[in-house]
C-alpha positions as CSV (number, residue, x, y, z in Angstrom):
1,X,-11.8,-59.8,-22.8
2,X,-14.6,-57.8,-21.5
3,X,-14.2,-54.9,-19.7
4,X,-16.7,-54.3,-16.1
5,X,-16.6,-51.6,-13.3
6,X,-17.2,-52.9,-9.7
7,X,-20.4,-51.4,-10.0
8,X,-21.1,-54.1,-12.9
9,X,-20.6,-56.7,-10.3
10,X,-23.4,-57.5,-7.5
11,X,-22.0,-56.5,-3.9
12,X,-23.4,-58.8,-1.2
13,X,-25.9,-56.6,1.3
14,X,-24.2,-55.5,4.3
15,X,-25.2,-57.9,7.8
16,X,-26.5,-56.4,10.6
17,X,-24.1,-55.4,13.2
18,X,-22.8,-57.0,16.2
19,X,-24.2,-55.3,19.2
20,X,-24.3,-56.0,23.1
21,X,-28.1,-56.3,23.1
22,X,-30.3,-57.9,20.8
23,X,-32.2,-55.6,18.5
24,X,-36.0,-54.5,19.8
25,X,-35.0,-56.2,23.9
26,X,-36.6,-54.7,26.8
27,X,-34.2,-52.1,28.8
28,X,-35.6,-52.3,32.0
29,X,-35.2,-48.7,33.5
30,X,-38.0,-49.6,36.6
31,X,-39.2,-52.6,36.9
32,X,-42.6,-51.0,35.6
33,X,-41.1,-49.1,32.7
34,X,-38.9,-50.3,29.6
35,X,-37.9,-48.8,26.5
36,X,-36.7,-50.9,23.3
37,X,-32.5,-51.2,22.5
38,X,-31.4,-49.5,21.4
39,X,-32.8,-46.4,23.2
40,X,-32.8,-43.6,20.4
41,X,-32.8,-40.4,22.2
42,X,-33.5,-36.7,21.1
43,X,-31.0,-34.7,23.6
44,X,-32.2,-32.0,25.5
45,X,-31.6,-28.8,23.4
46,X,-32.4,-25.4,24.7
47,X,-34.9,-23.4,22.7
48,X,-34.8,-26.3,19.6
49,X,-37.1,-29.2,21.1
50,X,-40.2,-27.9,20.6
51,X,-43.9,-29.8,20.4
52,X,-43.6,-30.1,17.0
53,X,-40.2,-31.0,16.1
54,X,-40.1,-33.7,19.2
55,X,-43.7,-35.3,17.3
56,X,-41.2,-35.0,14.0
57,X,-38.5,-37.0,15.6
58,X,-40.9,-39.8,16.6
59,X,-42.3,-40.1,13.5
60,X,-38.6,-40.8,12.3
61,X,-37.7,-43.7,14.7
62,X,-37.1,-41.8,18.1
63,X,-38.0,-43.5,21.2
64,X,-37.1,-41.2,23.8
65,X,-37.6,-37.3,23.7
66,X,-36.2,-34.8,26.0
67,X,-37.3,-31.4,26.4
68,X,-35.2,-28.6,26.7
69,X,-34.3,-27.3,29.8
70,X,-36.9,-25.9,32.5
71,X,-36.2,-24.3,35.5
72,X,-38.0,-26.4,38.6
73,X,-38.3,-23.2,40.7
74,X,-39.9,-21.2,38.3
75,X,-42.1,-24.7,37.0
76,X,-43.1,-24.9,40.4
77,X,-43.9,-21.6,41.4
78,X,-45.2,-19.9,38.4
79,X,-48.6,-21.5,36.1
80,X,-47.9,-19.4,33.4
81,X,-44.1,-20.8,33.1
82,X,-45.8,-24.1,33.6
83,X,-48.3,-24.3,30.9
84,X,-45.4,-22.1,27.9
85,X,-43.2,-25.2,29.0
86,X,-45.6,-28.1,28.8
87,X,-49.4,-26.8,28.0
88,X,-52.2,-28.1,29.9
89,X,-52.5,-31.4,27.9
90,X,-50.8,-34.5,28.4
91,X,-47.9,-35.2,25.9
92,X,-49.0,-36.3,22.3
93,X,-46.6,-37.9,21.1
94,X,-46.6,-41.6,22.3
95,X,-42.7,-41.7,22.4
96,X,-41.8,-41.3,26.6
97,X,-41.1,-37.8,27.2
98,X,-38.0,-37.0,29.9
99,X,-38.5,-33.3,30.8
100,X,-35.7,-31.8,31.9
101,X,-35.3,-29.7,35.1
102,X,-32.3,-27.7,36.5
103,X,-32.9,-27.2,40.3
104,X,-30.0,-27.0,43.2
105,X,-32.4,-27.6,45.8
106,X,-34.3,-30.9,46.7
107,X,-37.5,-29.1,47.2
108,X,-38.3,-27.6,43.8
109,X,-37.1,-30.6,41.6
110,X,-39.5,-32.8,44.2
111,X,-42.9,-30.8,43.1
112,X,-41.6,-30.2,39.9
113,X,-41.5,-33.9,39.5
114,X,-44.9,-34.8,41.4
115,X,-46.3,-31.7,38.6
116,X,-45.0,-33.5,35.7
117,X,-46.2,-36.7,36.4
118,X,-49.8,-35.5,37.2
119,X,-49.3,-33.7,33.5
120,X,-48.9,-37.8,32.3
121,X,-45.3,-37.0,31.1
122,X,-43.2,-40.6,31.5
123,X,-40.3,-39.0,33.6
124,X,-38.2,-36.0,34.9
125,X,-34.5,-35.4,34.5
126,X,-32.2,-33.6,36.3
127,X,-29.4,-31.5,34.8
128,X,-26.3,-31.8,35.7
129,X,-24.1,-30.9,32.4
130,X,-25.0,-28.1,31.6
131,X,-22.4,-25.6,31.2
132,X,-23.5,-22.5,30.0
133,X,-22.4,-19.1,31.5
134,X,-26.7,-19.0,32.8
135,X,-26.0,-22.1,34.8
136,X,-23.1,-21.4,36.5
137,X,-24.8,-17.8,37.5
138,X,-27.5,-20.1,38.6
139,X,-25.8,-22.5,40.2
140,X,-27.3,-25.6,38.6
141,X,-26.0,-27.9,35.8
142,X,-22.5,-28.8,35.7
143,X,-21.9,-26.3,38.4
144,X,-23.4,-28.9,40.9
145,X,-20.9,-31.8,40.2
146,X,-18.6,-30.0,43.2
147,X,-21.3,-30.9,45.3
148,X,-22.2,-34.9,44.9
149,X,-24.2,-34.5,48.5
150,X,-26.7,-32.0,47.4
151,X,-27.3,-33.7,43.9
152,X,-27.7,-36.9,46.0
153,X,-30.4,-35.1,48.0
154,X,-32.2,-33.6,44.7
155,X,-32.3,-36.9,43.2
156,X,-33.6,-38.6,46.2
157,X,-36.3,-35.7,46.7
158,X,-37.6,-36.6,43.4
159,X,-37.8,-40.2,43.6
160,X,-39.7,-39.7,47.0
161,X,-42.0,-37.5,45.1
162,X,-43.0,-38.8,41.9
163,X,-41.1,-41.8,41.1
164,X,-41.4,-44.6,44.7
165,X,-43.5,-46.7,42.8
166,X,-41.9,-47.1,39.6
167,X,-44.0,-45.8,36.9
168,X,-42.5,-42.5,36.5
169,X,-39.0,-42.4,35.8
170,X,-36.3,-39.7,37.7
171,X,-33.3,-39.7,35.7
172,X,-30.2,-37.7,35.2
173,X,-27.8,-36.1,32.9
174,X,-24.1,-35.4,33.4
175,X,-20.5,-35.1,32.1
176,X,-17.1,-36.7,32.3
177,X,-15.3,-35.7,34.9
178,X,-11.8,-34.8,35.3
179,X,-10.9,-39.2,35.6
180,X,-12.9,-41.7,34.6
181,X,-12.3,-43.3,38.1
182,X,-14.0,-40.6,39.5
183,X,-16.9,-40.3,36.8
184,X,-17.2,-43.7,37.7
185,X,-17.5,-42.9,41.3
186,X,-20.2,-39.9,40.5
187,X,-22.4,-42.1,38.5
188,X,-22.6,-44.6,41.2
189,X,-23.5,-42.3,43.7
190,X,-26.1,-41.1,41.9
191,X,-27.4,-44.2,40.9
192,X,-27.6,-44.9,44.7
193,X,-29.7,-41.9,45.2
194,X,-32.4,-43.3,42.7
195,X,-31.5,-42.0,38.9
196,X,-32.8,-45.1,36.9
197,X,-31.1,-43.8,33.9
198,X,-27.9,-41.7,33.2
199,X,-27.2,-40.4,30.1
200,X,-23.7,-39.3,29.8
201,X,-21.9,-36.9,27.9
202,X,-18.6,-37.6,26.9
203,X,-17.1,-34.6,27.5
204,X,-15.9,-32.5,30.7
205,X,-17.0,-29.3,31.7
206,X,-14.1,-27.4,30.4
207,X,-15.3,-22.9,30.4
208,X,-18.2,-21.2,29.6
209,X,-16.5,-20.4,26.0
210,X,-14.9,-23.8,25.0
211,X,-18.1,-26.2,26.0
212,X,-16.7,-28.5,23.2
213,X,-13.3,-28.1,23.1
214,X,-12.2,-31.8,21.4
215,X,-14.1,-35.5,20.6
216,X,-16.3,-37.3,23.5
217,X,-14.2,-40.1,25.5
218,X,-15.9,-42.8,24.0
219,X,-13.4,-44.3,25.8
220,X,-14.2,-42.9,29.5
221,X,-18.1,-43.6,28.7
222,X,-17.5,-47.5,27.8
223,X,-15.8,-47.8,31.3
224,X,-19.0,-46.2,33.2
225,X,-21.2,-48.4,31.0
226,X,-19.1,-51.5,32.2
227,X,-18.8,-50.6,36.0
228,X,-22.3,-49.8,36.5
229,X,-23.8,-52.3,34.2
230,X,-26.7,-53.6,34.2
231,X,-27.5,-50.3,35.0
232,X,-29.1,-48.4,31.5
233,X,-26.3,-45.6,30.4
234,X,-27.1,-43.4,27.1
235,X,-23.9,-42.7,25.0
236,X,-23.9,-38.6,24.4
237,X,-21.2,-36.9,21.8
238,X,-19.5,-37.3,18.3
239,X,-22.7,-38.3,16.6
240,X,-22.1,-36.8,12.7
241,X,-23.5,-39.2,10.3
242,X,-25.6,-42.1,11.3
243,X,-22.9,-44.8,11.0
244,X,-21.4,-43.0,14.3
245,X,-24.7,-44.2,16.2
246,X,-23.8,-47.6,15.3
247,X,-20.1,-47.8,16.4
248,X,-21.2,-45.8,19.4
249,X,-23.3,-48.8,20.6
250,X,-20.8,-51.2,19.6
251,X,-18.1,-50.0,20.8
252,X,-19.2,-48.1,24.5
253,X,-21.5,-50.7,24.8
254,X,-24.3,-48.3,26.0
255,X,-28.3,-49.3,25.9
256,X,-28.3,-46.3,23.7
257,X,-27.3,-42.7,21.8
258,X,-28.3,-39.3,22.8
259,X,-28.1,-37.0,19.9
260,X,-28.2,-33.3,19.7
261,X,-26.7,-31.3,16.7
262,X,-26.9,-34.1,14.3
263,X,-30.8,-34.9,14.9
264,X,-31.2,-30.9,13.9
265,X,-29.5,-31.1,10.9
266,X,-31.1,-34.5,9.9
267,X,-34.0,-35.1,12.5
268,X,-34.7,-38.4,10.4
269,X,-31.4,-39.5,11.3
270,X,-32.8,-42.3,13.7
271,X,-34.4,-43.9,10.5
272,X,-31.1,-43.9,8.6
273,X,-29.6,-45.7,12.3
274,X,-32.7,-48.6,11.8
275,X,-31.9,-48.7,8.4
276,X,-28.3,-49.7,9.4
277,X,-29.1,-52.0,12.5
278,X,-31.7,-53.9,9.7
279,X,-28.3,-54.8,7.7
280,X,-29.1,-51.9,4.7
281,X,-27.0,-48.7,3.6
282,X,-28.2,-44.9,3.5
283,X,-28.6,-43.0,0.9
284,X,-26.8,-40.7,1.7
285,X,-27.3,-38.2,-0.9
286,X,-31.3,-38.6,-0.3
287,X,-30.6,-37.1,3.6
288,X,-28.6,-34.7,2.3
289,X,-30.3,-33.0,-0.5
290,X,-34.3,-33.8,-1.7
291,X,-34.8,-35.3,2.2
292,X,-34.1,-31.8,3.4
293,X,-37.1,-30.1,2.1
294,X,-39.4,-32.8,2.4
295,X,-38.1,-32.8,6.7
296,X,-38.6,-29.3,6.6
297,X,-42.4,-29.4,5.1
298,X,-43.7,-32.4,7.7
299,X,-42.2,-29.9,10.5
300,X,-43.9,-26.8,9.4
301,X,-47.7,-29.1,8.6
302,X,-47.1,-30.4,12.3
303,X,-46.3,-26.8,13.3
304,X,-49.5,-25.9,11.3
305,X,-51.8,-29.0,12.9
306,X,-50.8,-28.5,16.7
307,X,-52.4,-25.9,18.9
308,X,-49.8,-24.8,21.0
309,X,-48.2,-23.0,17.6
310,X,-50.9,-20.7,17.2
311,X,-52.4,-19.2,13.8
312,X,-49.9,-17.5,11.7
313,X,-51.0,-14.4,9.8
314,X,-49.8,-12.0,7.6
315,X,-46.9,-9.6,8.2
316,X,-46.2,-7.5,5.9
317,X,-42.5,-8.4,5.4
318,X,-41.0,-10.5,2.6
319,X,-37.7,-11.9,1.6
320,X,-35.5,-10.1,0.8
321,X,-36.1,-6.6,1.8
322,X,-38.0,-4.0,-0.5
323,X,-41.1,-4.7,-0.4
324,X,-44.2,-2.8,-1.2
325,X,-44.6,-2.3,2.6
326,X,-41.1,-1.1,3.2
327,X,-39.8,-4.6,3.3
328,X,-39.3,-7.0,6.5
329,X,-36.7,-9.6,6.7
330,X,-39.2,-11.9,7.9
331,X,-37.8,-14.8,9.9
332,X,-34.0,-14.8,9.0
333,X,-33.5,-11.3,10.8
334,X,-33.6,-10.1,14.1
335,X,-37.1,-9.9,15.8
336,X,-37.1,-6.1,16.0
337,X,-39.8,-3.0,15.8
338,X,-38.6,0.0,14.2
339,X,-40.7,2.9,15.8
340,X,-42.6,4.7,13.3
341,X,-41.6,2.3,10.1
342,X,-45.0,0.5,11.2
343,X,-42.8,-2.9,10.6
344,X,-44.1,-6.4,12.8
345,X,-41.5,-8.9,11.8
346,X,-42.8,-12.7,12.5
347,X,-41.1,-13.4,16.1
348,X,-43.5,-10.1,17.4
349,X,-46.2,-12.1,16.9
350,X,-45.7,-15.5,16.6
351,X,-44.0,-17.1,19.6
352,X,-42.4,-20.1,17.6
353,X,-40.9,-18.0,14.5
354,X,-37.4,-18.0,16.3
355,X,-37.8,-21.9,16.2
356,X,-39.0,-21.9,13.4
357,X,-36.3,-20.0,11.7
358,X,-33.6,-21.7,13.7
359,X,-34.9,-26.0,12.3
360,X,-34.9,-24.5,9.1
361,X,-31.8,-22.8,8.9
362,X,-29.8,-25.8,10.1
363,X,-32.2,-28.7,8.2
364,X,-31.7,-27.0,4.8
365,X,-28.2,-26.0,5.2
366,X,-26.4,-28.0,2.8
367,X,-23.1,-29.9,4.2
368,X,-19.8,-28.6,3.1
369,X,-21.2,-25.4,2.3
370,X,-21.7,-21.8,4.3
371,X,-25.3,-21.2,6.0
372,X,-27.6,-20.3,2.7
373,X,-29.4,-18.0,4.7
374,X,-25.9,-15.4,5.5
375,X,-25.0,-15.6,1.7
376,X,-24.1,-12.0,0.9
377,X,-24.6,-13.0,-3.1
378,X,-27.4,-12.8,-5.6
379,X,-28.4,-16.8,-5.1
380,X,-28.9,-15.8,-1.2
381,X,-31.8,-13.4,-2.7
382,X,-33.2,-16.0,-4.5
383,X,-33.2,-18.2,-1.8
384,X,-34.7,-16.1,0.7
385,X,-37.4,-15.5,-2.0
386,X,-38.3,-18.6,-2.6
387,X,-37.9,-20.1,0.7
388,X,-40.1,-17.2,2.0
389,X,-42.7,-18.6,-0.5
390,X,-42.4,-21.8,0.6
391,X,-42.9,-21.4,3.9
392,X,-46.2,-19.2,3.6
393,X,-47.6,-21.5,1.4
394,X,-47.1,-24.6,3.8
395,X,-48.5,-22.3,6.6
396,X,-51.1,-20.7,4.2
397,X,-49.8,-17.6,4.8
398,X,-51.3,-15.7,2.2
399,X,-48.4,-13.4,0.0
400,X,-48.5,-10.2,-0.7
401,X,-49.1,-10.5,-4.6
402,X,-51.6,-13.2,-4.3
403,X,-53.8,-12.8,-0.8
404,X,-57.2,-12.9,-3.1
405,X,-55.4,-16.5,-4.7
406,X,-56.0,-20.0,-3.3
407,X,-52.8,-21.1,-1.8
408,X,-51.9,-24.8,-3.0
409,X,-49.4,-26.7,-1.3
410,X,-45.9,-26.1,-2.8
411,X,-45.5,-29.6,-4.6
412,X,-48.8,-29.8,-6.0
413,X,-47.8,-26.9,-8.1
414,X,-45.1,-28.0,-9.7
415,X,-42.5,-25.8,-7.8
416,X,-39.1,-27.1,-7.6
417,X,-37.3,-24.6,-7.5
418,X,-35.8,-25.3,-3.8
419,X,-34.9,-28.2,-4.9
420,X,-32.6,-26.9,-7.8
421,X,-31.2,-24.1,-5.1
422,X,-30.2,-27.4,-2.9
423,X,-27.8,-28.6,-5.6
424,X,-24.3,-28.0,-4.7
C-alpha cells in the first residue's frame, strides 16, 4: 500500500469568514462621509505615526490613519507646533486622516478642529484613553472620564466648529470603564454630544505603571457595539497576528479594528487581514522573515521621497563604535553631544532619526527572539554593521570608506546579507 503525508493530499481553500457586515459596505459615519467594512485603522501612537510610515500603512490596506497625539492648546496657539505636527500641505495620503487632540476645554479643541479642517484633514478626535503619567499631569485623556459633563461640552464645541455640516468628522477615543453598564452609559453620552465614531479600547484605565495590565474585554466592547448599534464602534486591543483582526470583528461585532503594536511590528498586517477576509492563508513565515526588510526599505524610500523628512547627510558615526572619526553609534544610541569629542550623532540633526530608529528596531526584530539591536554578542556587531549599510545606502548616505563610490540600491548589488542575519 502506498504511503502519503497530508501534505500529499490537496486541502480545500479556506472560505471567507462570517462577518456582521458585508465585505467592502458603506459605514456611514455622517451622512456625508463613509468608510468601507471593515474600517482598518492605524491607532494613534505617540511619536511612531509619522508622514511616512502612515503613507506605508495605506499602501498596505489601511483605511483610516490616526496621528499621534497633539495638544489643541498648543495647535491652536502656537504656528510653529502647528506646521511640526501637520506641515502646511494638505494630507497626502488619500486614506482619511483622524488627528488626534487632547484638550480639557471646549475652546481649544473647537479652533483646533476648525484649523484642521481648513488644513483638508477628514476629521479630528478627541482623547480620552490616554493614560500616561503626562496626561494625568495635564489633565486630559483618561483623566477626563470623571468628568462626562465637560467631555460632553468638548465634543459638542467641536462639532459646532468644524463638523455641523457633516463633511468633517469629530470623533472620539476612550476606554472601558470600571462596568460595562457604565461604559455603556459613557459612550452614549458622548454619542449625544456629536462623536460620529468611537473607537474603544478594551481595557480600563488601571496606573500610570500598569497601562496594560491583562487581555482587552472583548467581551465588554461587543456589548457597547450592540447597545449603541447602528452607531460605528472600532474594536481596540489583543491584536497579535492577523487572524485576531478577524475574530475581533466576528466576534465583538465592531465596524472595525484599531491596531497599535502589531501594525509596528508588521505595518502590512492589514494586507495579511484582506488576505484572510478574501478566503486565503498568510504566509506567515514571508511576514515574519524576508517581508521585514523589504517593509523596512519602502519606509525608509518614502522617508527619502517626502519633504517633511528633510535631506540626510553624513555624520561621521558608524556601527558599531571605532571608527576612523572616533566612532558614533549612529541611530541605535542615545542622541547625545560629547563636548569636545566633535561627535553629531543622527537625531542632532535629523529630526526623524528617533523614528526612524524606533520602526526599524521593532519591524526587523525577529519574533521569539531578544531586540537584535541590545545583543551584547559578536552577531549584534555584525548586525549593526550591516544594517548601518543598509540604511545609508537606501538614504544615499554616502559611507565613510566609499563617499567618492556611486551608491546602488542594496538589492541591486547582490547584498543579502540581512537577510541571512534574519534567520533564526
Amino acid at each position: 500500500m502506498a504511503s502519503f503525508t497530508t501534505t500529499d493530499v490537496p486541502s480545500s481553500p479556506p472560505s471567507p469568514p462570517e462577518l456582521p457586515h458585508p465585505l467592502n459596505s458603506p459605514i456611514y459615519i455622517t451622512p456625508t462621509l463613509s468608510l468601507p467594512y471593515p474600517i482598518l485603522a492605524v491607532a494613534p501612537m505617540v511619536g511612531q505615526c509619522d508622514p511616512a510610515f502612515r503613507l506605508l500603512t495605506e499602501r498596505y490596506s489601511a483605511n483610516l490613519i490616526y496621528t499621534e497625539m497633539y495638544l489643541a492648546k498648543e495647535f491652536v496657539a502656537d504656528e510653529v507646533y502647528r506646521s511640526d505636527a501637520l506641515g502646511t500641505t494638505p494630507p497626502f495620503t488619500t486614506a482619511p486622516i483622524l488627528v488626534q487632540f487632547a484638550a480639557n476645554d471646549p475652546a481649544s479643541f473647537a479652533k483646533a478642529c476648525l484649523l484642521t479642517r481648513e488644513l483638508g484633514y477628514w476629521g479630528a478626535d478627541l482623547n480620552l484613553g490616554c493614560p500616561q503619567l503626562r496626561a494625568k499631569e495635564g489633565h486630559y485623556g483618561s483623566y477626563l472620564q470623571e468628568d462626562v459633563d465637560l467631555c460632553c461640552e468638548i465634543l459638542k464645541a467641536g462639532v459646532a466648529s468644524a463638523g455641523a455640516d457633516g463633511h468633517f468628522a469629530v470623533t472620539v477615543k476612550i476606554r472601558m470603564q470600571s462596568t460595562i453598564e457604565k461604559t455603556i452609559l459613557y459612550a452614549t453620552r458622548l454619542k449625544d454630544a456629536g462623536a460620529v465614531l468611537i473607537c474603544l479600547h478594551g481595557r480600563q484605565r488601571g496606573s500610570v505603571n500598569a497601562r496594560r495590565d491583562g487581555s482587552a474585554d472583548m467581551e465588554g466592547i461587543a456589548a457597547v457595539v450592540a447597545a449603541l448599534a447602528p452607531f460605528p464602534v472600532v474594536s481596540n486591543g489583543n491584536v497579535r497576528a492577523p487572524e485576531d483582526c478577524v475574530e475581533n470583528l466576528k466576534y465583538t461585532g465592531a465596524c472595525g479594528v484599531a491596531v497599535a503594536e502589531e501594525i509596528l511590528r508588521n505595518p502590512g498586517v492589514f494586507d495579511d487581514v484582506r488576505t484572510l477576509l478574501d478566503g486565503r492563508p498568510v504566509e506567515h513565515e514571508k511576514t515574519v522573515r524576508w517581508r521585514r526588510l523589504l517593509l523596512l526599505t519602502e519606509y525608509l524610500d518614502i522617508c527619502k521621497e517626502l519633504e517633511t523628512c528633510g535631506v540626510p547627510r553624513d555624520d561621521f558615526s558608524e556601527w558599531p563604535k571605532g571608527g576612523k572619526h572616533g566612532g558614533g553609534g549612529g541611530m541605535v544610541r542615545a542622541a547625545t553631544r560629547t563636548a569636545g569629542a566633535g561627535k553629531m550623532r543622527y537625531s542632532n540633526w535629523w529630526s526623524h532619526a528617533e523614528v526612524v530608529k524606533q520602526h526599524t528596531r521593532r519591524i526587523l526584530d525577529v519574533v521569539g527572539h531578544k531586540d537584535l539591536c541590545q545583543r551584547s554578542t559578536f552577531r549584534k556587531m555584525r548586525w549593526l554593521a550591516e544594517l548601518d549599510k543598509f540604511i545609508r545606502r537606501r538614504l544615499r548616505l554616502p559611507g565613510q570608506e566609499e563617499e567618492k563610490e556611486e551608491i546602488v540600491d542594496v538589492f541591486e548589488d547582490g547584498d543579502e546579507s540581512l537577510f541571512n542575519i534574519l534567520e533564526p
